[in-house]
Steps between C-alpha positions, in 0.01 A plus 500: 500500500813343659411353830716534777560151735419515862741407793373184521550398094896606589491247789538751771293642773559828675448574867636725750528564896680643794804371672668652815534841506272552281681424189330399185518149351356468146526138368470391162431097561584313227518104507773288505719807451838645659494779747608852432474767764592865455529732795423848356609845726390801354844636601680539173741783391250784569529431844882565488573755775590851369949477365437085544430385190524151468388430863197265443726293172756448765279375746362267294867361427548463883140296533619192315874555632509304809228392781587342824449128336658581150749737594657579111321504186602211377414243794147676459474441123658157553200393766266719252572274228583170605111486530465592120393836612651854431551807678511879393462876531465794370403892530253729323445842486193418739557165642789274635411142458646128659407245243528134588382158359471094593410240264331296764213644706562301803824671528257829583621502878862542352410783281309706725746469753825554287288814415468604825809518575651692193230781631530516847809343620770562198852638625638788370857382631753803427706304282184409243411813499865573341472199308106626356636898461812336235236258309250830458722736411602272228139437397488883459831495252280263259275804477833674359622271279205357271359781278144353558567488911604901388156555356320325702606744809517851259116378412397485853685791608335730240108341508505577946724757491419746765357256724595210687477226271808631333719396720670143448359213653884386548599827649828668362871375597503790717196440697547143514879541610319702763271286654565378819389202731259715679368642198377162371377373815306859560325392143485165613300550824259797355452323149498135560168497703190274483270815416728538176444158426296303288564088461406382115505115426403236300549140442331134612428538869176685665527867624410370865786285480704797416395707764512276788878488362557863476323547867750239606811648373425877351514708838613864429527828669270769361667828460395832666596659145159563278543372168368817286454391134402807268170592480511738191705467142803547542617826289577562124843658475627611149792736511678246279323301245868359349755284675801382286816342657816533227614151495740381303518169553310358165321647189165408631331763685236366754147656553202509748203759372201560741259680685351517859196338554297465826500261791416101464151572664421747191236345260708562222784210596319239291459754188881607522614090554329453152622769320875404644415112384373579153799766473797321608407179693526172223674434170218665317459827667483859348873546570644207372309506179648873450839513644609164438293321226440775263775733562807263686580808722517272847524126597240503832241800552272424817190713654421518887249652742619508840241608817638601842289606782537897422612481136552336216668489146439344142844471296657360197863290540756459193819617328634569179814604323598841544436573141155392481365662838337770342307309280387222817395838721289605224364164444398443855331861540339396166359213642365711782295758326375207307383360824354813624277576162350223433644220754624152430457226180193340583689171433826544745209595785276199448826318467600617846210461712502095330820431626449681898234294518651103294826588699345520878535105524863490362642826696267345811677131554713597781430594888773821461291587196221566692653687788743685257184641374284596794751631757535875429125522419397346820796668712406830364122462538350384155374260731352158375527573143647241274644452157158403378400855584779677350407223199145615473601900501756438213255318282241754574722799348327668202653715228339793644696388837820481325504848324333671816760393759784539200394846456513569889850378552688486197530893461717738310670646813495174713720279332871361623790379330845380666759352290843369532809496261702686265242781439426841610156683553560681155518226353090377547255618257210728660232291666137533525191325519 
């Protein structure tokens, strides 16, 4: 039996609380250690008004754009990291999130309040907004040049299509080119709220210290907008099961292959992570060993489970030569019925669960490791649950687990495949699991 360490054998306690306006702080102390805070919004893309897509990414750019003390990006990076500490952001499909870190605690008051004011009192001056609409719309060009930026977007087109996760999180160049001032700060004002908010942190100070900061500094308007997260799964659409972008750029044709799964509060998240780690997630996983080792038909092969709060999807990442992509498709579907009759080498599971659990103290060293970790889960209301937990459910997977929950999603008319390069549809061998 592999036994699982507590919080305290990592050297890190977990507690939680309210600040004002009822926001949620959830701290995990941990001695002698840096600070990391994350500010997570559940107000990513999906929230994009109707024709705005792009709305909450551009926000985000505008957050860490200029406040009334650092009025630029760089004189806010510069007092950011002249401290040691780092600033940055980012947007989800579900969440839009303000991540910032010091290397000394006692420079908490600095943090909080630097913070503060990226949230509540940030700019929006015309001419940054200009300045932000130029630097996005070339972000979105990368997703047109790089054949795996090109799959990436044809894959998440085609698993949500028909629903609103398909839609970018960057927007389009026509519906960013669109946006105006008002637009953002509409977004801004309704999205941006304390009852959207939840504060995740961690690091070598106490959570009352923390709060008696935030109190201090951390004052925000609530919004007369109710934040309605989904309440059922979100929808199964399947009029196309193929996506492939002609590409002629290079001989190698890139691939993601996949299937919907359910939300990250379904029980079957742990079963799915294992099956994704044995599959594709270290040097000696079921796809290496057949695309790569015994056959040489790719150079990287990886295996993911991804849970959102209405949907989810398992899928396999790699590229081959045009040549061989017939015989890499029918490897990987291979490797799926093999998973669904009688599950996964008994060796590559035990394997797996070993190194979740050896690994926790070496992935665990760092304050932004632990709030990397937690925020979506305690923003989206797996509340108080911790790697450990997660640790325990993979470990606990059985055989029976694996080819039960296999069976369930990995079905003959529920599979995906997008592709990019110089191929054609005709050109793919017929597919089934």
């Amino acid at each position: 039996m592999i036994k699982i360490p507590t919080l305290s054998n990592l050297g890190v306690t977990r507690r939680e609380c309210r600040v004002k306006n009822g926001v949620r702080l959830v701290h995990f102390e941990k001695l002698h250690a840096p600070v990391s805070v994350r500010a997570t919004f559940l107000s990513g893309g999906r929230f994009d008004p109707s024709g705005r897509d792009g709305t909450a990414h551009f926000v985000e750019h505008m957050l860490v754009a200029g406040t009334r003390s650092f009025p630029s990006k760089d004189k806010l990076a510069l007092a950011i990291e002249r401290l040691g500490g780092s600033i940055a952001a980012s947007t989800g499909l579900d969440s839009l999130k303000v991540d910032m870190g010091v290397s000394d605690p006692t420079d908490i008051d600095f943090l909080t309040s630097t913070l503060a004011e990226i949230l509540t009192g940030s700019l929006f001056l015309p001419e940054t907004v200009e300045m932000e609409r130029g630097s996005i719309l070339k972000e979105i060009g990368l997703y047109k040049s790089g054949m795996a930026q090109l799959c990436d977007r044809a894959w998440h087109e085609l698993i949500f299509q028909g629903t609103l996760l398909e839609r970018f999180v960057l927007g389009t160049e026509e519906t960013v080119s669109a946006l105006s001032r008002d637009n953002l700060m509409a977004f801004y004002n309704d999205c941006v709220s304390p009852n959207r908010l939840t504060l995740v942190t961690s690091g070598g100070i106490s959570i009352d210290v923390l709060a008696e900061s935030f109190n201090e500094h951390l004052i925000m308007k609530p919004s007369r907008v109710e934040m309605n997260m989904p309440k059922a799964l979100l929808p199964k659409q399947r009029k196309q099961s193929i996506s492939v972008v002609h590409n002629e750029t290079s001989d190698q044709v890139f691939m993601t292959l996949g299937f919907r799964t359910g939300s990250i509060f379904e029980k079957d998240v742990s079963i799915l992570d294992l099956i994704a780690g044995v599959t594709g997630g270290s040097r000696a996983s079921l796809l290496l060993k057949k695309l790569r080792y015994e056959k040489g038909l790719v150079y990287s092969a990886s295996a993911v489970s991804y849970g959102l709060s209405d949907a989810g999807e398992w899928s396999i990442h790699t590229s081959t030569s045009v040549s061989q992509i017939k015989e890499a498709v029918n490897a990987i579907f291979a490797i799926i019925r093999e998973i669904k009759e009688v599950g996964l080498p008994d060796d590559l599971v035990a394997a797996s669960k070993e190194s979740a659990v050896k690994s926790l103290r070496s992935r665990y060293q760092t304050s932004a490791s632990w709030v990397g970790s937690h925020s979506y889960s305690e923003s989206i209301g797996r509340v108080g649950e911790t790697i450990l937990d997660w640790t325990r459910d993979y470990v606990n997977v059985t055989q029976d687990d694996i080819i039960r929950v296999a069976r369930k999603y990995f079905t003959s008319d529920g599979w995906y495949v997008a592709m990019v390069g110089k191929i054609n549809e005709e050109d793919l061998p017929a597919m089934s699991v």
